[in-house]
C-alpha positions as CSV (number, residue, x, y, z in Angstrom):
1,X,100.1,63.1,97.2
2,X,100.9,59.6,98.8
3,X,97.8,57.9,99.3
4,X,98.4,57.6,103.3
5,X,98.1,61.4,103.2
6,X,95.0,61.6,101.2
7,X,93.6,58.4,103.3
8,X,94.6,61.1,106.8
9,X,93.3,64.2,104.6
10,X,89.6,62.2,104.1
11,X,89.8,61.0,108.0
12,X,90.3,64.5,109.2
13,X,87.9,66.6,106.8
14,X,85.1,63.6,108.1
15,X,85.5,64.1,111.6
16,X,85.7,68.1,111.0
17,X,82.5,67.8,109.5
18,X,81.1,65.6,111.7
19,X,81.7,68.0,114.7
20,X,80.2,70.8,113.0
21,X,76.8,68.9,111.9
22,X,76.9,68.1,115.8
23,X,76.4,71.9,116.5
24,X,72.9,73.4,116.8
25,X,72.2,76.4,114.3
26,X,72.3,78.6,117.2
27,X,76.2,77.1,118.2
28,X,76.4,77.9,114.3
29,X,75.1,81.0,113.8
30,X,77.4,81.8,117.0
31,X,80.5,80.9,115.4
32,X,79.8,82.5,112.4
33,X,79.7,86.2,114.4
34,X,82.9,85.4,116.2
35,X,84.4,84.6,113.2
36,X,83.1,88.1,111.4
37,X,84.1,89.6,114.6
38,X,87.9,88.5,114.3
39,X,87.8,89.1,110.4
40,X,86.4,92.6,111.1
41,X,88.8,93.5,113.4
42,X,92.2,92.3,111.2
43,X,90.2,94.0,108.3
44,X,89.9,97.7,109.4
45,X,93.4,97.2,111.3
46,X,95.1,99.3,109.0
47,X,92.6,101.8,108.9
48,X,92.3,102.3,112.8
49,X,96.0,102.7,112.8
50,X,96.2,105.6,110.3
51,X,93.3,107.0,112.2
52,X,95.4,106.6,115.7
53,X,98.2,108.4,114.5
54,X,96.5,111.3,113.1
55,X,94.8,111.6,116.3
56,X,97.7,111.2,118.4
57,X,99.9,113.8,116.5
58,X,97.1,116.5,116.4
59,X,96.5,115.9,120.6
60,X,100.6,115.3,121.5
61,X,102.2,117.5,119.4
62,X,99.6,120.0,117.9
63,X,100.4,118.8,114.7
64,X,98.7,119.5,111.4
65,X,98.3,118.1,108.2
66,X,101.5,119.0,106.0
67,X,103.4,119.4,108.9
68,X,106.6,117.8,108.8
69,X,107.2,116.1,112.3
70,X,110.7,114.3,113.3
71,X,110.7,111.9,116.0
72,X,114.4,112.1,117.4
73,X,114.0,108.7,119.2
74,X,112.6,105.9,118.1
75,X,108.7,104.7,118.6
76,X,107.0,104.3,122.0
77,X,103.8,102.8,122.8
78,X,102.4,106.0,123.4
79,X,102.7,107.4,119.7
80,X,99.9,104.4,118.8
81,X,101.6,104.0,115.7
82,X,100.8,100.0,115.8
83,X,103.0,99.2,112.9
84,X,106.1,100.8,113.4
85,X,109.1,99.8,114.4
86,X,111.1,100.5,117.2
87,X,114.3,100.7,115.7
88,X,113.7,103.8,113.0
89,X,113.7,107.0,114.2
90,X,111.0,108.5,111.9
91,X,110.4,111.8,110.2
92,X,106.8,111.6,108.9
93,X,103.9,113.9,108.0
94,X,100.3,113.7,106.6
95,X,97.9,115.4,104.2
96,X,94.1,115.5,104.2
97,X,93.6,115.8,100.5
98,X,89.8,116.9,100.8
99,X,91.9,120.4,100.8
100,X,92.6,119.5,97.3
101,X,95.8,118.2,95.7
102,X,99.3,118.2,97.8
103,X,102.8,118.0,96.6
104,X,105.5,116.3,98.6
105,X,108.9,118.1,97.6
106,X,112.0,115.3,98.6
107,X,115.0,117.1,98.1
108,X,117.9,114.8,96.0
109,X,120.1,112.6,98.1
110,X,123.7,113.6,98.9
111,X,126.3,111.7,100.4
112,X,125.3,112.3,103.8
113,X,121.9,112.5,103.9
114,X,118.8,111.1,101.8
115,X,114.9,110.7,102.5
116,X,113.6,107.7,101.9
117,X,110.3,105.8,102.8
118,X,106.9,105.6,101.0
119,X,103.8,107.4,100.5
120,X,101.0,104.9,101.8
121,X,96.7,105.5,101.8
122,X,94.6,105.2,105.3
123,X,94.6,101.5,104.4
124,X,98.4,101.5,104.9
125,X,98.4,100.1,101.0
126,X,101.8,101.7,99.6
127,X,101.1,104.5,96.7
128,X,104.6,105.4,96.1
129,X,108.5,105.6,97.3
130,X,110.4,108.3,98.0
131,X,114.2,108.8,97.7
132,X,117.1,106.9,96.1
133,X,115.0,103.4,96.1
134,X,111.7,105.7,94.8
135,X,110.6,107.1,91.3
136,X,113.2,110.2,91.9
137,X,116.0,107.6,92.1
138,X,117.6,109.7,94.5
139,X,117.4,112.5,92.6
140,X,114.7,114.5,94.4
141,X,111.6,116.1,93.1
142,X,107.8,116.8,93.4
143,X,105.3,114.6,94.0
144,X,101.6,115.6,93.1
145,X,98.9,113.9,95.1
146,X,95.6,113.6,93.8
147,X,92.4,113.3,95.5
148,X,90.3,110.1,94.7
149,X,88.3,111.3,91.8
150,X,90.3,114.4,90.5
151,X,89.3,115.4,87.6
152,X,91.2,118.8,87.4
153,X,94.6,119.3,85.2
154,X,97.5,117.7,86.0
155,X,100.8,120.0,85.9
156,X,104.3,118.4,84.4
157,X,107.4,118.0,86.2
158,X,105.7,116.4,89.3
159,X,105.4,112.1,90.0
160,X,101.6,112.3,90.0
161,X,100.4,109.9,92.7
162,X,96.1,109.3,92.4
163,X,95.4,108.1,96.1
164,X,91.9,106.4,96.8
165,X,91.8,107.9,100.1
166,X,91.6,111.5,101.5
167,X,94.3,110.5,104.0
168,X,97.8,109.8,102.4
169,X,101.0,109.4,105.0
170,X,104.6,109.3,105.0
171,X,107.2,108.0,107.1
């Protein structure tokens, strides 16, 4: 670093810090929720999303948990899905694995037509992908998800997927 740029850096971390010893502790203390606030709010994001969307199939389209619903156009506000694009026409569906473990069966890819897309948790952190990009490799087959803290046996011949949350999605 040049030494202009670390002479600028010093300059502008001073008068930072000088402006905020210039606040009172209640201006501080002030800040400090706003700041929480915001953090909160990008935080549990993800989580209100996933939440959203499970309440907005269940009250549009009567939908249930395993249910396999196909949007034949592509997002709208309305679906409050706030991370989708509007682009994809999306096939999707849900499970609530407090009814124990659920298995995703893709069928393989064909010329034509192949399912891809991922498995993600209710903090839209991806678990696992589907189709010729997932762990079938296009291939198809059946994918085991476990509750968080399943302890029970664990069948071969599936892709055994441990989620940390009772919600897991797919789109």
């Amino acid at each position: 670093m040049s030494r202009r740029a670390l002479a600028l850096l010093v300059l502008i971390c001073g008068a930072v810090s000088a402006a905020a010893q210039g606040l009172s502790p209640e201006a501080l203390a002030r800040r400090t929720i706003e700041r929480r606030t915001v953090e909160a709010v990008i935080w549990g994001m993800p989580a209100v999303s996933m939440a959203a969307i499970r309440a907005s199939l269940k009250r549009d389209l009567d939908a249930d948990f395993g249910d396999v619903i196909y949007f034949s156009n592509v997002m709208e506000p309305r679906h409050e899905f706030l991370t989708a694009n509007n682009q994809t026409p999306y096939v999707l569906t849900f499970f609530d694995l407090r009814r124990g473990p659920m298995v995703l069966d893709v069928p393989p890819a064909t010329g034509k037509v192949a399912f891809f897309g991922s498995g993600i948790d209710s903090w839209e952190v991806p678990l696992v992908d589907i189709g010729p990009t997932g762990d079938d490799a296009g291939k198809g087959g059946k994918y085991l998800f476990l509750p968080p803290g399943f302890k029970g046996k664990q069948p071969s011949g599936y892709f055994v997927v441990r989620s940390p949350t009772v919600f897991v999605h797919f789109a």
